[in-house]
N, C-alpha and C positions, 0 to 999 in steps of 0.2 A: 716132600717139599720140592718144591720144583721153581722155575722162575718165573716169579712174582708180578713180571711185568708181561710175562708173554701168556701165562699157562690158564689155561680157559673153565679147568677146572676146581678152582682156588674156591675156597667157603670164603677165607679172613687172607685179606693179605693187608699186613702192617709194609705203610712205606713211607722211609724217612720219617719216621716218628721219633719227634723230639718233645720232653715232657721237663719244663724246670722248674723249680720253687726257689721263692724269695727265704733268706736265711740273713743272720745279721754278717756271717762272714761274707754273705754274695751270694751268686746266683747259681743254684745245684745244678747239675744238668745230670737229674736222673737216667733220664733215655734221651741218647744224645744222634740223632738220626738211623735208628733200627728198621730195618726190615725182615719181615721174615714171612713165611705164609702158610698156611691149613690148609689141604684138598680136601674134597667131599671122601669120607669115611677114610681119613690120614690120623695117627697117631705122633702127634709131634712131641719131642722131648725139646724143652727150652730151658740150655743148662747156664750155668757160671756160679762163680761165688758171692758171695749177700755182699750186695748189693750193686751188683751190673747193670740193674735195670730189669729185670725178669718180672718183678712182683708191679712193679711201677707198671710197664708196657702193657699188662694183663690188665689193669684197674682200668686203664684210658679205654681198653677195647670196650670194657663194659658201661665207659660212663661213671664209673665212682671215683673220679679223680672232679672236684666241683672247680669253682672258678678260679677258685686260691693260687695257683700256679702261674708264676710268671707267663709260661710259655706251653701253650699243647696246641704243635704247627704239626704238620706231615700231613698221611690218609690212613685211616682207617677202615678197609670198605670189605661192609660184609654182604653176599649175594649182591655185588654188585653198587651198593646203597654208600654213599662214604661221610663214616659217621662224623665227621669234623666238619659235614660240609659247612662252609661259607660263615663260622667259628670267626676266621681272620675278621672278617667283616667287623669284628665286636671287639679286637683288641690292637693298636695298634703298638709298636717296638720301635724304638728311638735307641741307637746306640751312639757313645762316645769315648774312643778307646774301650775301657775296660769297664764304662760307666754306662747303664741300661735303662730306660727309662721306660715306665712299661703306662697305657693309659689303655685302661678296660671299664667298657660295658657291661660289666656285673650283672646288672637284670636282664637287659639283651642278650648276654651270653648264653647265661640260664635256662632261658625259654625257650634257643635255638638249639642247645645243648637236649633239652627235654624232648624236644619236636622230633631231633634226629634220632635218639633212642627209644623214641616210644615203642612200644610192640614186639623192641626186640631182647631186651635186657630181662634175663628170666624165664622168657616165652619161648626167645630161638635162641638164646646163650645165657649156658647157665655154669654157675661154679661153685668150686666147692674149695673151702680152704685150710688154713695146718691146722688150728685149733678149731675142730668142729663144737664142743661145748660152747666155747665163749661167740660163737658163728649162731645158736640158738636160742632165741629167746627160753629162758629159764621159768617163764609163767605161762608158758604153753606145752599141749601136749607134743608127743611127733607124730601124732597125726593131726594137729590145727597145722603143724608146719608142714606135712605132706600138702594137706587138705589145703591151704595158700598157695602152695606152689601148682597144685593141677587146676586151679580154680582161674590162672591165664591160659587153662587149654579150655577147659570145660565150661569156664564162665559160674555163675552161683552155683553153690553146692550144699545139700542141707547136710546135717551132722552125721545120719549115719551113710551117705553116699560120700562123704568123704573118706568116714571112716572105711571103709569098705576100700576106698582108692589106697588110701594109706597101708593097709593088710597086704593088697597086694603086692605094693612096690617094695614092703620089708622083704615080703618075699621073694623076691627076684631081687634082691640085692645080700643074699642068703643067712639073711638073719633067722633063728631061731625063736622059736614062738613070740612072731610074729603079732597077734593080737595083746597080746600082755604089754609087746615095748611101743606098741601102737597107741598105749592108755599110759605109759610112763614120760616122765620129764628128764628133759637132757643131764641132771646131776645123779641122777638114777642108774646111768650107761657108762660101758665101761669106755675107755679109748677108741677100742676100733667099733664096737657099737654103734658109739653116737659119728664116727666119721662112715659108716654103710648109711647111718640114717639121712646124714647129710648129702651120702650121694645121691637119697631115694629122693629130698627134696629137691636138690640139684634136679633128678631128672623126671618128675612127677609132669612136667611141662612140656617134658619130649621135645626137649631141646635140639638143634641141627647141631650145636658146640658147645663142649664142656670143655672150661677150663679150671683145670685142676692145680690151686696154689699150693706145692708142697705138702699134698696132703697124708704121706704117710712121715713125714719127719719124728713127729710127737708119738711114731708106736713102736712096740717091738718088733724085730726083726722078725718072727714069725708070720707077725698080723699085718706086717708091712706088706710082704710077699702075697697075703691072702688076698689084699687091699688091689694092689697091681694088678692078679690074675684077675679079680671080680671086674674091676674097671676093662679089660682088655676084652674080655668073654662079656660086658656090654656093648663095650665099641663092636664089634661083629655081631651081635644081636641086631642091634640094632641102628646097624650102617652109620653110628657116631662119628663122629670125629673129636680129636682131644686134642687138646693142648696141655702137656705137661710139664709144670716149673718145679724145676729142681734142682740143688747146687750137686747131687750125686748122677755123673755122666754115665757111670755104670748101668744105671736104669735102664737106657737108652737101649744098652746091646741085647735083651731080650723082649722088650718091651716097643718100642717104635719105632714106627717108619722113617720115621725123617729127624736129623738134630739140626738144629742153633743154640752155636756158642753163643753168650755174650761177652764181653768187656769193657768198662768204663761205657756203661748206654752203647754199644753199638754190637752187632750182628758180625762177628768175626770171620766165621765159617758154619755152611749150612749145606745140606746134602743129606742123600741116601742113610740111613743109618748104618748100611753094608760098609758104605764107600769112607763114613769116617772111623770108625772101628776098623779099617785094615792096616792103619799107622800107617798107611802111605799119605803123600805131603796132606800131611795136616797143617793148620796154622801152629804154630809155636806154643801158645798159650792150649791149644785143641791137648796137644801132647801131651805137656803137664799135667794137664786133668785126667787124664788115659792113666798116664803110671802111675800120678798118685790114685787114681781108682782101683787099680791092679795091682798096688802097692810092690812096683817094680823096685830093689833096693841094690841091683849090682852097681856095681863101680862106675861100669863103662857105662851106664846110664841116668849118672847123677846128676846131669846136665840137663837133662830132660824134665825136670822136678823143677816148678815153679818157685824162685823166688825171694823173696820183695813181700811187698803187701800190694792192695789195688790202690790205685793211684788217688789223691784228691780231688770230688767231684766238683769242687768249685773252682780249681787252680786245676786243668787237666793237661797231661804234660804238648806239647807240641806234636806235629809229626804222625806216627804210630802210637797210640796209645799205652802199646805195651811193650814199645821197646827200652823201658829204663829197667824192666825185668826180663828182658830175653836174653839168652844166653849163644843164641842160635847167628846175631844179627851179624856179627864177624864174620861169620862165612863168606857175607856177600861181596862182593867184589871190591864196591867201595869202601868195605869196613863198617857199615851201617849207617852212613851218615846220610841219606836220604831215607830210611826209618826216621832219623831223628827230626827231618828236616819238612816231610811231606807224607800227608793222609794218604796210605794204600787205600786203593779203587777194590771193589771185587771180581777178582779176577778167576775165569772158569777152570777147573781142574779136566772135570770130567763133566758128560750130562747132568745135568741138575746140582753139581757140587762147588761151589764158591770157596771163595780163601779171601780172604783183606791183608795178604803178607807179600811185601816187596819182592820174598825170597820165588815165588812163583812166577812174578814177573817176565816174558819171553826176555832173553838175554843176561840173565842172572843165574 
């Protein structure tokens, strides 16, 4: 991951993406101005805890976030193309104080929404998600769902030149006999089964970007591992690039190129995956998630253990987002009162590695 606004060879770069819903308490602000970005053959890790924004931010790239939501402003631009374009044109936002007024074009939207995703949702990004059974249709085979999925590369397909496509993609996704689970139904398969079969529909389209929602959560730790390596030994097959959502940071340090954190909707810290993994100035919240991933329990490092709980998306605190659970912000000169008072900017560590923490700030 590299920066977003300069680096030339970016597939996805999300910028200032903000995504909110109408609720009776008020207005969510799921992704609350995130960026982050995918290079051509980059394996991204995009970590935090349920519910930072990670699953949210991933639906908008694809277009399955419909008109429902108050608010889906930022860019989203892949090869170049920015899927939100001209989106505003169809909604406009009236605010007063703390009172929002939202007047949208709902069919307008729609159709402009459709216009911008056509060709790409499937064909050149494709995903796979936690629960692959309930992700399959249960009255088809897995090869009508291969056979759908290569049929936006290939165009019409008769039955047994699907079937034929589908064999092979079990195969290369190292499933075991292959023709037998090609002629079987998703309640038929066990866990990680039907999540290889999912990845084979995911990529039967030979997609440029897989994004992958939390997809080994639901397995065991052995089939988890198998799941990881298989996706990794595709990403290098076949010059992929991934986006991977997950609330375990861990992943990251054997597995990707590049991490984003998130927090309360926003992109905290992002960089090298070398450079965040060597616990040098991480953001605060970065750290937390390291030791509790590492399951660090000494004394002198209790402080470095997150916590609180995440903030309320509709009420979000002032300032720094996560300064009502930092343990770090006394250090700084002032005693933290400009965490509480003002949104950290991203500020560069090193080549390609951002921080959103005051404490990096020149002169702190």
């Amino acid at each position: 991951m590299k920066d977003s606004k300069t680096h030339s060879d970016a597939l996805l770069t999300v910028n200032n993406l903000s995504t909110y819903f109408h609720t009776r308490k008020g207005m969510v602000k799921a992704v609350d101005g995130a960026s982050y970005s995918v290079n051509k053959g980059e394996f991204v890790c995009l970590t935090g805890e349920s519910g930072s924004g990670k699953t949210v931010s991933a639906l908008a790239v694809l277009g399955l976030i419909d008109a429902s939501p108050g608010i889906i402003e930022g860019d989203i631009v892949f090869e170049n193309k920015n899927l939100l374009d001209e989106l505003q044109n169809y909604c406009t936002v009236r605010t007063n104080g703390n009172a929002v007024n939202i007047v949208k074009d709902v069919p307008g939207w729609r159709k402009k929404h459709r216009s911008n995703i056509a060709g790409i949702r499937g064909k050149r990004i494709g995903m796979i998600f936690q629960d692959p059974v309930s992700s399959l249709n249960p009255f088809f085979t897995v090869a009508d769902h291969i056979g759908e999925s290569a049929r936006l590369r290939y165009g019409k397909l008769n039955h047994k030149h699907k079937r034929g496509i589908a064999v092979e993609w079990l195969k290369k996704v190292r499933i075991s006999s292959p023709e037998e689970v090609a002629d079987s139904y998703p309640f038929q398969l066990s866990g990680g089964m039907a999540q290889r079969a999912m990845i084979a529909v995911a990529l039967a389209a030979e997609p440029q970007l897989l994004i992958a929602d939390e997809p080994t959560t639901a397995l065991d730790a052995t089939v988890q591992l198998e799941i990881l390596q298989l996706l990794k030994s595709l990403q290098n097959e076949m010059n992929l690039s991934i986006l991977f959502i997950t609330h375990d940071i861990s992943i990251g340090s054997n597995f990707a190129d590049a991490i984003a954190v998130m927090y309360a909707g926003r992109v905290v810290e992002s960089g090298p995956a070398a450079a965040v993994f060597q616990h040098d100035n991480n953001h605060p919240y970065t750290d937390g998630l390291l030791h509790a991933a590492l399951k660090i329990t000494t004394a002198a490092d209790d402080k470095k253990f997150i916590k609180g709980s995440p903030p309320d998306s509709v009420h979000l605190p002032s300032g720094c987002k996560f300064h009502p659970r930092c343990e770090l912000k006394s250090e700084l000169k002032d005693g933290g009162e400009r965490c509480e008072r003002e949104e950290p900017h991203d500020i560069k560590i090193t080549d390609n590695h951002y921080n959103r923490c005051w404490k990096y700030e020149p002169g702190h």
